[in-house]
C-alpha atoms as an extended CHARMM CRD file, in Angstrom:
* protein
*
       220  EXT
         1         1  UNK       CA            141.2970000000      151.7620000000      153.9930000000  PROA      1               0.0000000000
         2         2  UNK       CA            137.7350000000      151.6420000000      151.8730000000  PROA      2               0.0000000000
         3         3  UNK       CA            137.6600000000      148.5810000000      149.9550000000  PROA      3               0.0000000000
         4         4  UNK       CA            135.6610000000      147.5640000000      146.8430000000  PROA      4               0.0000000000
         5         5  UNK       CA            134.2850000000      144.4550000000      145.0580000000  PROA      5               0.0000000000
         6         6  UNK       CA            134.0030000000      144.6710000000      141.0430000000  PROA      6               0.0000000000
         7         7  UNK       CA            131.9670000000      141.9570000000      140.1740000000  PROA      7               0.0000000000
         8         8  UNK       CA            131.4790000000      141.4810000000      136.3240000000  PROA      8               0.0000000000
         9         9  UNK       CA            132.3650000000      138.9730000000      133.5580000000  PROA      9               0.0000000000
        10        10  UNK       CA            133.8930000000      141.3590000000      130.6770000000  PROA      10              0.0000000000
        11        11  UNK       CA            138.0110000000      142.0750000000      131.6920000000  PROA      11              0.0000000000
        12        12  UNK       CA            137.9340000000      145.4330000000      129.5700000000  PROA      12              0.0000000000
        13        13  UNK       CA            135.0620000000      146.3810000000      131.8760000000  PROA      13              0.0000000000
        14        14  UNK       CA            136.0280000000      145.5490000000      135.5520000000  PROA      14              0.0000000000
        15        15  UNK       CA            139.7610000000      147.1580000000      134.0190000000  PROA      15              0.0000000000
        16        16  UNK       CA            137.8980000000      150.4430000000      133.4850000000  PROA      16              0.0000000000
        17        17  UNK       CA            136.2540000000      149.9830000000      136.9420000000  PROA      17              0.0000000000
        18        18  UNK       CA            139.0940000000      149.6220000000      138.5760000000  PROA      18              0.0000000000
        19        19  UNK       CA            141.4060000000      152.6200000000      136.9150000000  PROA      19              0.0000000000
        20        20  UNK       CA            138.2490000000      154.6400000000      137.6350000000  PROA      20              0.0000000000
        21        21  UNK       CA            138.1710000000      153.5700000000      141.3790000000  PROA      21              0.0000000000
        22        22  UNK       CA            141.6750000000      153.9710000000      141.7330000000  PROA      22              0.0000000000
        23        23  UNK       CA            141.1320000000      157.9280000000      140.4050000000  PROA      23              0.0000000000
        24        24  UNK       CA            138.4510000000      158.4730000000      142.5900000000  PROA      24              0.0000000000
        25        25  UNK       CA            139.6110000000      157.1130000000      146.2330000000  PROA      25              0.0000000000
        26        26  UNK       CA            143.1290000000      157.3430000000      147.1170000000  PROA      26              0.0000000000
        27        27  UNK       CA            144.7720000000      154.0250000000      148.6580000000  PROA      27              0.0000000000
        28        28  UNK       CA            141.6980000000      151.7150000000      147.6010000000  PROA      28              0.0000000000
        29        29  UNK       CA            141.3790000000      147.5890000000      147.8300000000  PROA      29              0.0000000000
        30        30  UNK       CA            139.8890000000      146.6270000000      145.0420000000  PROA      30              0.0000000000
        31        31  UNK       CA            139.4260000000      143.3430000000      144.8000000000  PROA      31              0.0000000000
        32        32  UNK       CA            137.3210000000      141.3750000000      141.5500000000  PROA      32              0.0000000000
        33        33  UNK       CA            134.7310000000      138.5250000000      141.0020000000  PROA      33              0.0000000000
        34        34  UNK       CA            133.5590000000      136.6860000000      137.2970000000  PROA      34              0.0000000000
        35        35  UNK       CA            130.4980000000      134.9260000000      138.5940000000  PROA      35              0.0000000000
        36        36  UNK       CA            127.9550000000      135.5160000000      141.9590000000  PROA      36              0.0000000000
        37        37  UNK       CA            129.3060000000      132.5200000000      143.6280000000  PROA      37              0.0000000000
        38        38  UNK       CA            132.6990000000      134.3740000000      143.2450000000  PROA      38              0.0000000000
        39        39  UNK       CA            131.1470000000      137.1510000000      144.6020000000  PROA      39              0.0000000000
        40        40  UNK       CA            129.7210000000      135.5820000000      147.5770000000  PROA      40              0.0000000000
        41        41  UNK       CA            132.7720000000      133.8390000000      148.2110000000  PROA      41              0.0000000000
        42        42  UNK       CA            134.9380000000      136.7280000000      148.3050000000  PROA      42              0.0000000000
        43        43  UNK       CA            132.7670000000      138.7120000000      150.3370000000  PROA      43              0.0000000000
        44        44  UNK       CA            132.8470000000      136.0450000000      153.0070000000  PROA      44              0.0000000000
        45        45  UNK       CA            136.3510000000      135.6980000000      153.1070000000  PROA      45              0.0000000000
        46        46  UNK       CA            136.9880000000      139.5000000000      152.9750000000  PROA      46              0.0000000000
        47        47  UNK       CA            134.3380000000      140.8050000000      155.6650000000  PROA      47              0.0000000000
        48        48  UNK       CA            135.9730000000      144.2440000000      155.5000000000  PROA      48              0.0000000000
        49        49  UNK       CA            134.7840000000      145.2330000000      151.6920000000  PROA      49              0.0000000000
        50        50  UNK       CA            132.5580000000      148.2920000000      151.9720000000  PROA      50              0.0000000000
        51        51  UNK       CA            131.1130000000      148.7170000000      148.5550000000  PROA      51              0.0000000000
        52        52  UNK       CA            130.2310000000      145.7690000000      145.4770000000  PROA      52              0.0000000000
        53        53  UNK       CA            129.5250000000      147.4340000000      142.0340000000  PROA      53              0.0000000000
        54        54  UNK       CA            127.0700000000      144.3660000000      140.8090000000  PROA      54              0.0000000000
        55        55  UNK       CA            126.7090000000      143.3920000000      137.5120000000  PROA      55              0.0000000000
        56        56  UNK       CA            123.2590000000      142.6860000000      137.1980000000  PROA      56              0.0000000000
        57        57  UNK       CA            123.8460000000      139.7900000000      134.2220000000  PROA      57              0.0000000000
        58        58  UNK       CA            126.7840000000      137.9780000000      135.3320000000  PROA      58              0.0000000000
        59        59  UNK       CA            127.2500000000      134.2350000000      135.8260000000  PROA      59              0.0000000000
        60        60  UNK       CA            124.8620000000      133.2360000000      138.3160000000  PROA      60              0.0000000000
        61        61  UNK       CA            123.2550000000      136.3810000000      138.2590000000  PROA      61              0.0000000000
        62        62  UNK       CA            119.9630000000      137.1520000000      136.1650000000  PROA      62              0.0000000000
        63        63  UNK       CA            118.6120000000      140.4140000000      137.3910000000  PROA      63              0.0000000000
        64        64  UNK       CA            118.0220000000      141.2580000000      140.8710000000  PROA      64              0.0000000000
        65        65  UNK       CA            118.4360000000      137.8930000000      142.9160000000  PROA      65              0.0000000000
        66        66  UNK       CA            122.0390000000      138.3310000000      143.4220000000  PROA      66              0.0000000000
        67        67  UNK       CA            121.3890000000      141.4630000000      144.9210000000  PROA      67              0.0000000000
        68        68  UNK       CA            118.9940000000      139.9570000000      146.9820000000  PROA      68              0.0000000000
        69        69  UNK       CA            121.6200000000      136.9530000000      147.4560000000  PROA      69              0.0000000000
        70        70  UNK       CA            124.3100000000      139.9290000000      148.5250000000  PROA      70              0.0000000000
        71        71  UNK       CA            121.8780000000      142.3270000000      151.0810000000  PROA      71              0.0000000000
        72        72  UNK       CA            120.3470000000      139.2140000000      152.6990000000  PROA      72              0.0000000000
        73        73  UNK       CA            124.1020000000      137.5660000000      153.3260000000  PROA      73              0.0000000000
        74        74  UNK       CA            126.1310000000      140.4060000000      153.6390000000  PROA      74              0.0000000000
        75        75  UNK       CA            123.5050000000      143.3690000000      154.7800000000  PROA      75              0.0000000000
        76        76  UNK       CA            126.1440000000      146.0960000000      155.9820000000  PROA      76              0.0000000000
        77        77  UNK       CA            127.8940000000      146.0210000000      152.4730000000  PROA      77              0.0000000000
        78        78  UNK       CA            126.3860000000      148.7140000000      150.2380000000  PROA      78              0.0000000000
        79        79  UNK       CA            125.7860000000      147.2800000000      146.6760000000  PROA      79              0.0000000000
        80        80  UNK       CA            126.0200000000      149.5060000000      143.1130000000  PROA      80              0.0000000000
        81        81  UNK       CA            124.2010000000      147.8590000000      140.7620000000  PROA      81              0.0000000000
        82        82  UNK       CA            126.3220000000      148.1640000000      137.0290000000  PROA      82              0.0000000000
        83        83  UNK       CA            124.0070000000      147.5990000000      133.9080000000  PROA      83              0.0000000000
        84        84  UNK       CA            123.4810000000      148.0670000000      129.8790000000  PROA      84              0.0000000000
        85        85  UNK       CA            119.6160000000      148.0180000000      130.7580000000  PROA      85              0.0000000000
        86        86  UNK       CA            118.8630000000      151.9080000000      132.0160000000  PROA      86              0.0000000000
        87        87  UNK       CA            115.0860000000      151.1530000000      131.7260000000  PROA      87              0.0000000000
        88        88  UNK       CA            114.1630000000      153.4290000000      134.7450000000  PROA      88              0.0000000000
        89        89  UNK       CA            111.7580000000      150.9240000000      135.8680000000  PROA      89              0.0000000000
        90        90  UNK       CA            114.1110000000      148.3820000000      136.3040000000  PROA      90              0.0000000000
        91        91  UNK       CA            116.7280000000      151.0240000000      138.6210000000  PROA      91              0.0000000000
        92        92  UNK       CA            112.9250000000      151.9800000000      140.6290000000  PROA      92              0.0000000000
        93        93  UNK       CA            113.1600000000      147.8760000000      141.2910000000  PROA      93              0.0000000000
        94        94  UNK       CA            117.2220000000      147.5430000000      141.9500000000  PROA      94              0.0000000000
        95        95  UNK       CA            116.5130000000      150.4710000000      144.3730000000  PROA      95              0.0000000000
        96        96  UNK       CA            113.5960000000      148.9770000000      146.1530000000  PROA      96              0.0000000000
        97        97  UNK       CA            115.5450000000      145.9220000000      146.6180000000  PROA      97              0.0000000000
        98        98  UNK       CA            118.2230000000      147.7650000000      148.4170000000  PROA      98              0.0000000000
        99        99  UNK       CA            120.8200000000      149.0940000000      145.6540000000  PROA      99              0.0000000000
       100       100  UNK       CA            122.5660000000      151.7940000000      147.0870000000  PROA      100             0.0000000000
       101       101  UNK       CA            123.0290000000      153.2480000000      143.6600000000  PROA      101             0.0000000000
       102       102  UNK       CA            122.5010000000      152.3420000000      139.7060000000  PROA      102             0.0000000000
       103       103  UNK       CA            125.5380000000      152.4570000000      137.4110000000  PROA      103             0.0000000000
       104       104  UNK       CA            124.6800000000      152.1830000000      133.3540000000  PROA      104             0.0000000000
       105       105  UNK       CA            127.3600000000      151.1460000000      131.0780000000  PROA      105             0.0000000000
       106       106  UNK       CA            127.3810000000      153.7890000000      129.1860000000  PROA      106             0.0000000000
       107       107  UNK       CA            128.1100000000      155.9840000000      132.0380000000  PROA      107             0.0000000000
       108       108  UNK       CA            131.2760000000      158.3890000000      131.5200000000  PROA      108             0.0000000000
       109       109  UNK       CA            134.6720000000      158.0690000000      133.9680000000  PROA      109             0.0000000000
       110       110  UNK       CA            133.5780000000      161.1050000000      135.6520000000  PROA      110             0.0000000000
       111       111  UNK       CA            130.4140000000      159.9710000000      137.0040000000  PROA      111             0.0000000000
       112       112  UNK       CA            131.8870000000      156.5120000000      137.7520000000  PROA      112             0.0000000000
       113       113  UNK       CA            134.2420000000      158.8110000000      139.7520000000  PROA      113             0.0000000000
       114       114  UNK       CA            131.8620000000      160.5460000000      141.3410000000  PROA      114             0.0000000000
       115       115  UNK       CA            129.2140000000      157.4770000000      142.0440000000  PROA      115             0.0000000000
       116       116  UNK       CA            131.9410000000      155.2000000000      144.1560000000  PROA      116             0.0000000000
       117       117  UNK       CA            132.8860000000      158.4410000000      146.2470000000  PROA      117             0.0000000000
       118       118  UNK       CA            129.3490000000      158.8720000000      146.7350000000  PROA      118             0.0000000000
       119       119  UNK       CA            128.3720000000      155.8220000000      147.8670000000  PROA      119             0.0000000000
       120       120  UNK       CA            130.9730000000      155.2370000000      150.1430000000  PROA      120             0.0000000000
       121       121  UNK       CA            129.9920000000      158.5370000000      151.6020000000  PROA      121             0.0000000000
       122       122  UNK       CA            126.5500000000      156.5300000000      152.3190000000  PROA      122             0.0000000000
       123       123  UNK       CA            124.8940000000      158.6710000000      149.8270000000  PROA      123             0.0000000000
       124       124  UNK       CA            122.6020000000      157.1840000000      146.9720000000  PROA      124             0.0000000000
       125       125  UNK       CA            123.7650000000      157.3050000000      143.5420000000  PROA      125             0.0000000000
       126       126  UNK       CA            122.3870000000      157.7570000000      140.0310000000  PROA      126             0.0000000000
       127       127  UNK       CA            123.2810000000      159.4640000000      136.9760000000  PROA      127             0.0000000000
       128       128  UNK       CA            121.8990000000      162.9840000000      137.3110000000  PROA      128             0.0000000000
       129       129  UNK       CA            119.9830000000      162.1600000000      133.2090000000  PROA      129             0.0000000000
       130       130  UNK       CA            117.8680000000      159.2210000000      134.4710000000  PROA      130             0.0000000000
       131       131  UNK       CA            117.3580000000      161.0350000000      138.0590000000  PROA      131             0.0000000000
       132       132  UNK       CA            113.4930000000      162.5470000000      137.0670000000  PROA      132             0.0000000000
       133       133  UNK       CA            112.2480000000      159.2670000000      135.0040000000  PROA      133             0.0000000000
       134       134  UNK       CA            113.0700000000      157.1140000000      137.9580000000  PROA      134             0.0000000000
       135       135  UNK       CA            111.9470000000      159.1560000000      140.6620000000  PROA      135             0.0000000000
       136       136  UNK       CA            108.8960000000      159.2630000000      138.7780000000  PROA      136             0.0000000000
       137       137  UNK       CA            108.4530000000      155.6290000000      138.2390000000  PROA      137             0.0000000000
       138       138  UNK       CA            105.9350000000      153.5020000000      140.1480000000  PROA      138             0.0000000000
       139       139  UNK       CA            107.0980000000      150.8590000000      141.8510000000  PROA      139             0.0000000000
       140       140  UNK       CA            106.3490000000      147.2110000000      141.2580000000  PROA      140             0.0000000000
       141       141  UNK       CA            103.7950000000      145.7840000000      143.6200000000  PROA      141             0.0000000000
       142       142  UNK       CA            104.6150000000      144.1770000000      146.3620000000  PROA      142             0.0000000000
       143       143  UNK       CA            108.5430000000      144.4700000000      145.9610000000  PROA      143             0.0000000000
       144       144  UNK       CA            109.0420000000      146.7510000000      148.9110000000  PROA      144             0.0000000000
       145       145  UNK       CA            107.4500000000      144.0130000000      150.8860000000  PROA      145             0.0000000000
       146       146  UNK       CA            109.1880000000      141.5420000000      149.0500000000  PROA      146             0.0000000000
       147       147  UNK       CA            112.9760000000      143.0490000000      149.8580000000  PROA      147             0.0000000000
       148       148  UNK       CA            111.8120000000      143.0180000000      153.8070000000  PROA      148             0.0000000000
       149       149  UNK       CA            110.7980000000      139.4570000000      153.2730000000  PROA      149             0.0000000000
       150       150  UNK       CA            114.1320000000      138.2220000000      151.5720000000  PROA      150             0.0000000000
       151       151  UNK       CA            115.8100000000      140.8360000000      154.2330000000  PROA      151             0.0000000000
       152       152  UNK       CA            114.6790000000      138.6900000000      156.9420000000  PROA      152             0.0000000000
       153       153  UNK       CA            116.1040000000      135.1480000000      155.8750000000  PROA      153             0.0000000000
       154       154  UNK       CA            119.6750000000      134.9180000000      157.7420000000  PROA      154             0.0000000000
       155       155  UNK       CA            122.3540000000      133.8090000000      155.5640000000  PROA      155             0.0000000000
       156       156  UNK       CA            122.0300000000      130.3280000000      155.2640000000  PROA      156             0.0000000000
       157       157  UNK       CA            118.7370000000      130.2780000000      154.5750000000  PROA      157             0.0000000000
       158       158  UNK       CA            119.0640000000      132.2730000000      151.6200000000  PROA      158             0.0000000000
       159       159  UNK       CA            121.5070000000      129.8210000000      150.6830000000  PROA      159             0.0000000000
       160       160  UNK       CA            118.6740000000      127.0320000000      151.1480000000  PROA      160             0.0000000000
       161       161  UNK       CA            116.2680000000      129.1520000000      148.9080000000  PROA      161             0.0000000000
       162       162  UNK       CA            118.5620000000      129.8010000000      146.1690000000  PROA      162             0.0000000000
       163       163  UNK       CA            119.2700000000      125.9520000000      146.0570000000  PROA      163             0.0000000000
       164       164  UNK       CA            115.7180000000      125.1050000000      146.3290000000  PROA      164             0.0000000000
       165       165  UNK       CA            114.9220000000      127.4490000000      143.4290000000  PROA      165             0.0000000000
       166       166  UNK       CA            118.0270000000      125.5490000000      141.5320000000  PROA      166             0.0000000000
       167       167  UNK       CA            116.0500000000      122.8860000000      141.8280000000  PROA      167             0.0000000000
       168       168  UNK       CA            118.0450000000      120.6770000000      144.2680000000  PROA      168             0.0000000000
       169       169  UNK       CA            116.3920000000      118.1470000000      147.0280000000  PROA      169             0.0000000000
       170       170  UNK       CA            117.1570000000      118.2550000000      150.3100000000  PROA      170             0.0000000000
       171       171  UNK       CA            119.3560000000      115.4630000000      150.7830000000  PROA      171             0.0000000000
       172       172  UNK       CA            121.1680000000      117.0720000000      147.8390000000  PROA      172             0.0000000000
       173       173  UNK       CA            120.8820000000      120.8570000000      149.5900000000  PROA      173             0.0000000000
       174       174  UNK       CA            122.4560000000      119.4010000000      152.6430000000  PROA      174             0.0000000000
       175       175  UNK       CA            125.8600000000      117.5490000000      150.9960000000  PROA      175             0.0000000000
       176       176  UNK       CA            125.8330000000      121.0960000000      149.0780000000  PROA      176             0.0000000000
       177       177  UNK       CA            126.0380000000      123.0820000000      152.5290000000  PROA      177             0.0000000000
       178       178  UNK       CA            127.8700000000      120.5290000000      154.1600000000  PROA      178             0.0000000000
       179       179  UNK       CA            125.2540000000      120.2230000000      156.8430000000  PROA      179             0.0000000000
       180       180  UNK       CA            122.8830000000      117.8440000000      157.8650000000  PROA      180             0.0000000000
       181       181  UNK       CA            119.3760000000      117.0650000000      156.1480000000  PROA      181             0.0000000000
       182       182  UNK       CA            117.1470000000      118.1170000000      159.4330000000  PROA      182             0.0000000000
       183       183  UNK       CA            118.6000000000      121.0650000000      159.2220000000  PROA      183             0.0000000000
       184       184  UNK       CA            117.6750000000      122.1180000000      155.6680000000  PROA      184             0.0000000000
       185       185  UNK       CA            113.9970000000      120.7870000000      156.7120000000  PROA      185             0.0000000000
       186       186  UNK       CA            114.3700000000      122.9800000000      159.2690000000  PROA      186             0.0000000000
       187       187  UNK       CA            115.3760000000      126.0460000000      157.3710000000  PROA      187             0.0000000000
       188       188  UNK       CA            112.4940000000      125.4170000000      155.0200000000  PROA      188             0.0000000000
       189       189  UNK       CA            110.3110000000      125.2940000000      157.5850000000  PROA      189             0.0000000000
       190       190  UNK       CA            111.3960000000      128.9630000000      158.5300000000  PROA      190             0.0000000000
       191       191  UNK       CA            112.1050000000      130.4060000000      154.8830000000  PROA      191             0.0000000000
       192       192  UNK       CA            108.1610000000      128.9800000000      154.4070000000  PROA      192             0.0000000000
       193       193  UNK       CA            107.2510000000      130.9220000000      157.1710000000  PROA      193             0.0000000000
       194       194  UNK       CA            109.0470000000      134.2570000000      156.8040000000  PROA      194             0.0000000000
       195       195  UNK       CA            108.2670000000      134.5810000000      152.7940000000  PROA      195             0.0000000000
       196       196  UNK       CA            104.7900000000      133.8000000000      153.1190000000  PROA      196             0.0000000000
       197       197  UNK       CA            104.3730000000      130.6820000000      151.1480000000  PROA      197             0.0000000000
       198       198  UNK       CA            103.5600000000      126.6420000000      151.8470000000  PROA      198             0.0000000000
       199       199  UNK       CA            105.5970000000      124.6270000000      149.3890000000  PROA      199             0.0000000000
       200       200  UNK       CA            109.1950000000      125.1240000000      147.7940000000  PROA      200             0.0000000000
       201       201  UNK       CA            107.3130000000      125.5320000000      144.5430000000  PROA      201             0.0000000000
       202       202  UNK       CA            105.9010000000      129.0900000000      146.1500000000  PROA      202             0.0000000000
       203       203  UNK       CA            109.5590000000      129.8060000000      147.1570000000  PROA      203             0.0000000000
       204       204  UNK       CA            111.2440000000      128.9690000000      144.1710000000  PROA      204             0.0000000000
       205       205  UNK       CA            108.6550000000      131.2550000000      142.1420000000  PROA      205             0.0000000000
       206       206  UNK       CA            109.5700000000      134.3730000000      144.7270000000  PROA      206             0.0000000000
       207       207  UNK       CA            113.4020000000      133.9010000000      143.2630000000  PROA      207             0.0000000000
       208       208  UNK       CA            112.3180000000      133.4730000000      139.8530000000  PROA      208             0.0000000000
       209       209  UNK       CA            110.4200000000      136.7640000000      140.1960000000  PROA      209             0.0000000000
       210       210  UNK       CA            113.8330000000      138.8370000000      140.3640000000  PROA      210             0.0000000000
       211       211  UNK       CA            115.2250000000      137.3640000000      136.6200000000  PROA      211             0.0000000000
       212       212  UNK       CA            115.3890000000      140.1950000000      134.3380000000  PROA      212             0.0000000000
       213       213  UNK       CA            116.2200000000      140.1810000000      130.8080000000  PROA      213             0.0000000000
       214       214  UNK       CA            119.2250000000      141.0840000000      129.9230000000  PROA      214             0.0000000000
       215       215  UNK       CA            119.2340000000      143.9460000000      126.7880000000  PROA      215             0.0000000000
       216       216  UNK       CA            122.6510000000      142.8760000000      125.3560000000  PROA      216             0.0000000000
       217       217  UNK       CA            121.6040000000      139.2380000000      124.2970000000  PROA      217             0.0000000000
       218       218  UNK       CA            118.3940000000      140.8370000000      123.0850000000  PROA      218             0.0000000000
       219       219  UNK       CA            120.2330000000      141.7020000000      119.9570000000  PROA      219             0.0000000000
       220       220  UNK       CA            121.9370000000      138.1140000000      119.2490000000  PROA      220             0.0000000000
Protein backbone atom coordinates (compact mmCIF):
# COMPACT_ATOMS: atom_id res chain seq x y z
CA UNK A 1 0.00 0.00 0.00
CA UNK A 2 1.73 3.55 -1.25
CA UNK A 3 1.69 5.87 1.52
CA UNK A 4 1.92 9.70 1.66
CA UNK A 5 3.00 12.55 4.00
CA UNK A 6 1.02 16.04 3.59
CA UNK A 7 2.99 18.35 5.35
CA UNK A 8 1.47 21.95 5.52
CA UNK A 9 0.05 24.40 8.11
CA UNK A 10 -3.41 25.58 6.38
CA UNK A 11 -6.35 22.56 7.25
CA UNK A 12 -8.42 23.68 4.05
CA UNK A 13 -5.20 22.92 2.17
CA UNK A 14 -3.76 19.51 3.39
CA UNK A 15 -8.02 18.65 3.22
CA UNK A 16 -7.80 19.30 -0.53
CA UNK A 17 -4.53 17.28 -0.62
CA UNK A 18 -5.80 14.59 0.80
CA UNK A 19 -9.41 14.23 -1.18
CA UNK A 20 -7.13 14.72 -4.20
CA UNK A 21 -4.76 11.81 -3.14
CA UNK A 22 -7.47 9.72 -2.22
CA UNK A 23 -8.93 10.26 -6.13
CA UNK A 24 -5.81 9.60 -7.57
CA UNK A 25 -4.38 6.24 -5.79
CA UNK A 26 -6.77 3.73 -4.69
CA UNK A 27 -6.26 2.34 -0.96
CA UNK A 28 -3.70 5.23 0.03
CA UNK A 29 -2.09 6.07 3.76
CA UNK A 30 -2.10 9.37 4.04
CA UNK A 31 -0.88 10.50 6.91
CA UNK A 32 -0.35 14.70 7.89
CA UNK A 33 2.26 17.04 9.58
CA UNK A 34 1.77 21.14 10.76
CA UNK A 35 5.41 21.91 11.31
CA UNK A 36 9.04 20.17 9.91
CA UNK A 37 9.75 18.74 13.23
CA UNK A 38 6.30 17.02 12.75
CA UNK A 39 7.43 16.03 9.63
CA UNK A 40 10.61 14.54 10.64
CA UNK A 41 9.04 12.89 13.39
CA UNK A 42 6.51 11.14 11.50
CA UNK A 43 8.72 10.05 8.91
CA UNK A 44 10.87 8.32 11.49
CA UNK A 45 8.25 6.60 13.10
CA UNK A 46 6.54 5.59 9.79
CA UNK A 47 9.68 4.32 7.67
CA UNK A 48 7.27 2.93 5.07
CA UNK A 49 5.89 6.52 3.62
CA UNK A 50 6.89 6.71 -0.03
CA UNK A 51 6.09 10.21 -1.04
CA UNK A 52 6.04 13.88 1.30
CA UNK A 53 4.27 16.78 -0.59
CA UNK A 54 6.49 19.67 1.33
CA UNK A 55 5.31 22.85 2.02
CA UNK A 56 8.09 24.95 1.40
CA UNK A 57 6.91 27.80 4.24
CA UNK A 58 5.71 25.82 7.03
CA UNK A 59 6.72 25.98 10.69
CA UNK A 60 10.24 25.25 10.80
CA UNK A 61 10.54 25.41 7.29
CA UNK A 62 11.81 28.61 5.31
CA UNK A 63 12.56 27.53 1.81
CA UNK A 64 14.62 24.69 0.90
CA UNK A 65 16.38 23.48 4.23
CA UNK A 66 13.67 21.21 5.16
CA UNK A 67 14.04 19.58 2.04
CA UNK A 68 17.49 19.32 2.61
CA UNK A 69 16.55 18.29 6.38
CA UNK A 70 14.10 15.44 4.63
CA UNK A 71 16.67 13.94 1.57
CA UNK A 72 19.67 13.98 3.94
CA UNK A 73 17.52 11.98 6.87
CA UNK A 74 15.23 10.12 4.98
CA UNK A 75 17.03 9.79 1.29
CA UNK A 76 14.76 6.90 -0.25
CA UNK A 77 11.53 9.04 0.38
CA UNK A 78 10.74 11.09 -2.73
CA UNK A 79 9.75 14.71 -1.71
CA UNK A 80 7.01 17.13 -3.78
CA UNK A 81 7.69 20.36 -2.98
CA UNK A 82 3.94 22.43 -2.57
CA UNK A 83 4.28 26.32 -2.97
CA UNK A 84 2.42 29.88 -3.70
CA UNK A 85 5.96 31.03 -5.05
CA UNK A 86 6.07 29.50 -8.92
CA UNK A 87 9.13 31.74 -9.61
CA UNK A 88 10.79 29.15 -11.99
CA UNK A 89 14.04 29.90 -10.51
CA UNK A 90 13.17 28.93 -7.28
CA UNK A 91 11.53 25.13 -8.71
CA UNK A 92 15.33 25.08 -10.95
CA UNK A 93 16.72 25.28 -7.03
CA UNK A 94 13.95 22.82 -5.21
CA UNK A 95 14.92 20.48 -8.14
CA UNK A 96 18.63 20.72 -7.77
CA UNK A 97 18.24 20.03 -4.21
CA UNK A 98 16.52 16.81 -4.89
CA UNK A 99 12.60 17.60 -5.24
CA UNK A 100 11.17 14.96 -7.08
CA UNK A 101 8.55 17.32 -8.34
CA UNK A 102 7.14 21.12 -7.79
CA UNK A 103 3.48 21.56 -6.84
CA UNK A 104 2.08 25.47 -7.00
CA UNK A 105 -0.94 26.32 -5.11
CA UNK A 106 -2.75 27.34 -7.61
CA UNK A 107 -2.47 24.10 -9.31
CA UNK A 108 -5.97 22.49 -10.40
CA UNK A 109 -7.27 18.83 -8.79
CA UNK A 110 -6.42 17.28 -11.98
CA UNK A 111 -2.85 17.92 -12.05
CA UNK A 112 -2.59 17.31 -8.27
CA UNK A 113 -4.08 13.98 -9.50
CA UNK A 114 -1.87 13.42 -11.94
CA UNK A 115 1.52 14.77 -10.05
CA UNK A 116 1.16 12.15 -6.88
CA UNK A 117 0.56 9.22 -9.49
CA UNK A 118 3.49 10.43 -11.18
CA UNK A 119 5.78 10.61 -8.67
CA UNK A 120 5.10 7.54 -7.12
CA UNK A 121 5.67 6.07 -10.51
CA UNK A 122 9.38 7.57 -9.89
CA UNK A 123 8.73 10.03 -12.55
CA UNK A 124 9.47 13.88 -12.08
CA UNK A 125 6.69 16.19 -11.85
CA UNK A 126 5.78 19.74 -12.86
CA UNK A 127 2.94 21.52 -14.20
CA UNK A 128 3.16 21.16 -17.97
CA UNK A 129 2.75 25.74 -18.01
CA UNK A 130 5.97 26.33 -16.02
CA UNK A 131 7.74 23.15 -17.81
CA UNK A 132 9.83 25.55 -20.66
CA UNK A 133 10.70 28.60 -18.11
CA UNK A 134 12.26 26.16 -15.74
CA UNK A 135 13.98 23.98 -17.98
CA UNK A 136 15.36 27.04 -19.25
CA UNK A 137 16.51 28.49 -16.04
CA UNK A 138 20.16 28.56 -14.94
CA UNK A 139 20.93 27.12 -12.02
CA UNK A 140 22.30 28.77 -8.91
CA UNK A 141 26.01 28.31 -8.47
CA UNK A 142 27.29 25.94 -6.60
CA UNK A 143 23.88 24.30 -5.44
CA UNK A 144 24.37 21.07 -7.31
CA UNK A 145 27.50 20.76 -5.30
CA UNK A 146 25.88 22.00 -2.41
CA UNK A 147 22.86 19.15 -2.40
CA UNK A 148 25.89 16.38 -2.70
CA UNK A 149 27.47 18.09 0.23
CA UNK A 150 24.30 18.17 2.56
CA UNK A 151 23.60 14.54 0.81
CA UNK A 152 26.58 13.26 2.45
CA UNK A 153 25.94 14.23 6.25
CA UNK A 154 24.17 10.96 7.82
CA UNK A 155 21.22 11.74 9.78
CA UNK A 156 22.36 12.90 12.89
CA UNK A 157 24.62 15.09 11.71
CA UNK A 158 22.19 17.01 9.90
CA UNK A 159 20.49 17.14 13.05
CA UNK A 160 23.81 18.72 14.62
CA UNK A 161 23.90 21.34 11.71
CA UNK A 162 20.43 22.40 11.88
CA UNK A 163 20.96 22.98 15.72
CA UNK A 164 24.18 24.66 15.21
CA UNK A 165 22.56 27.00 12.66
CA UNK A 166 19.66 27.50 15.52
CA UNK A 167 22.18 28.78 17.28
CA UNK A 168 22.56 26.22 20.13
CA UNK A 169 26.09 25.23 21.94
CA UNK A 170 27.20 22.06 22.20
CA UNK A 171 26.54 21.18 25.62
CA UNK A 172 23.06 22.45 24.71
CA UNK A 173 23.08 20.30 21.13
CA UNK A 174 23.89 17.26 23.14
CA UNK A 175 20.87 17.39 26.07
CA UNK A 176 18.81 18.27 22.72
CA UNK A 177 19.89 14.82 21.03
CA UNK A 178 20.07 13.09 24.12
CA UNK A 179 23.66 12.16 23.51
CA UNK A 180 26.79 12.96 24.87
CA UNK A 181 28.89 16.29 24.27
CA UNK A 182 32.09 14.36 22.55
CA UNK A 183 29.95 13.20 20.34
CA UNK A 184 28.48 16.44 18.93
CA UNK A 185 32.35 17.63 18.85
CA UNK A 186 32.75 14.81 17.01
CA UNK A 187 30.03 15.27 14.48
CA UNK A 188 31.25 18.80 13.95
CA UNK A 189 34.38 17.72 13.32
CA UNK A 190 32.93 15.60 10.33
CA UNK A 191 30.00 18.03 9.16
CA UNK A 192 33.30 20.66 9.03
CA UNK A 193 34.91 18.35 6.96
CA UNK A 194 32.29 17.07 4.51
CA UNK A 195 30.68 20.77 3.82
CA UNK A 196 33.85 22.36 3.28
CA UNK A 197 34.06 24.90 5.97
CA UNK A 198 36.29 25.57 9.45
CA UNK A 199 33.97 27.09 12.01
CA UNK A 200 30.12 26.59 12.83
CA UNK A 201 29.76 30.17 11.68
CA UNK A 202 30.67 28.73 7.89
CA UNK A 203 28.09 25.94 8.59
CA UNK A 204 25.42 27.83 9.92
CA UNK A 205 25.71 30.32 6.79
CA UNK A 206 25.43 27.02 4.29
CA UNK A 207 21.75 26.49 6.10
CA UNK A 208 20.93 30.00 6.02
CA UNK A 209 21.63 29.93 2.27
CA UNK A 210 18.40 27.68 1.60
CA UNK A 211 15.74 30.49 3.39
CA UNK A 212 13.56 31.73 0.76
CA UNK A 213 11.03 34.32 0.99
CA UNK A 214 7.90 33.42 1.23
CA UNK A 215 5.38 35.45 -1.51
CA UNK A 216 2.23 35.23 0.71
CA UNK A 217 3.58 37.42 3.68
CA UNK A 218 5.00 39.66 0.98
CA UNK A 219 1.63 41.23 0.78
CA UNK A 220 0.97 41.77 4.72
Amino acid sequence: MPSLLIADDHPLFRAALRGAAKDAVADLDVHEAETLEGVLARLDAEPGIDLVLLDLHMPGNHGLAGLAAIRAQHPGVAVVVVSANDDPRVIRRALDHGAAGYLPKSTGLDDLRHAIRSVLALEQWLPATLRAAVNGAPSTPGDSALAARLASLSPQQFRVLALVAEGLLNKQIADRLDIQERTVKSHLSAIFERLGVRNRTQASVILRELELSDPSRQME
